[in-house]
N, C-alpha and C positions, 0 to 999 in steps of 0.2 A: 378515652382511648389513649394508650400508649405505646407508642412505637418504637423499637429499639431494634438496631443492628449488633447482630452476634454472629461472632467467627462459626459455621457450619462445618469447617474441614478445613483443620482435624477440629473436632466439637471444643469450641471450649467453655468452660464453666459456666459461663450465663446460658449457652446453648442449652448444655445438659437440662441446666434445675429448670427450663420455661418450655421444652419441647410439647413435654405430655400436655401443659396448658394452652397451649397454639395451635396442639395438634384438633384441641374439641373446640376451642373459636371456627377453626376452619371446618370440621363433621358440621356443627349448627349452622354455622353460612352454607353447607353446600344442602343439608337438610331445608331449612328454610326457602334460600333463595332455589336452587336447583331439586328440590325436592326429590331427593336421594334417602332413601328409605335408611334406617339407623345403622344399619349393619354395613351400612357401602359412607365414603372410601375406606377402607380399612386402617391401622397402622403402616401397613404392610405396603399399601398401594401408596404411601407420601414416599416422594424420594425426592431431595434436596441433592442440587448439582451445583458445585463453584461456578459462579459468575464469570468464568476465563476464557478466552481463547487458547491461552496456551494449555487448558485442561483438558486430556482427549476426551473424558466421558461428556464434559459441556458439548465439545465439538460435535460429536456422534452425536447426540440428541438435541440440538439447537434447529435442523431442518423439522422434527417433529414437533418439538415443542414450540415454534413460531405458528408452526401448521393450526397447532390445538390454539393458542391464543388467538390465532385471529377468527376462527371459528366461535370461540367463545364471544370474541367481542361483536362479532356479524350477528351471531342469536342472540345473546342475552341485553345488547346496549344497539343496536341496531351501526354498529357503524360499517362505512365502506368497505370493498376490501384496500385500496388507497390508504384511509387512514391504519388501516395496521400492517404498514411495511416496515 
């Protein structure tokens, strides 16, 4: 496994060429572990947001998306809700 940090926004060139290859690690993790039939999540349904405070669309969706992580982590790894504040 290799990990690597790429600028998302604006995309730059490592983002580009490694997207579509990231994008089917994550279908087969949510296939396998969440057992999400082939067709779900879509391309369509990935949306990547800068990690900022100062970025409104982060802002706007940072109450949801905390929401949805801690959900995930309560169902799928049994943790608190405590541990995901």
């Amino acid at each position: 496994l290799k990990v690597r940090v790429v600028r998302s926004s604006p995309p730059s060139s490592q983002f580009k060429a490694t997207f579509q290859e990231s994008y089917q690690v994550y279908k087969r993790y949510q296939m396998v572990v969440h057992k999400d039939p082939p067709d779900k999540p879509t391309i369509n349904q990935v949306r990547l947001v800068p990690v900022s405070f100062e970025d409104p669309q982060f802002k706007s969706s940072f109450n949801q998306s905390a929401t949805l992580f801690a959900k995930y982590q309560m169902s799928v790894h049994k943790d608190t809700p405590s541990d995901c504040g």
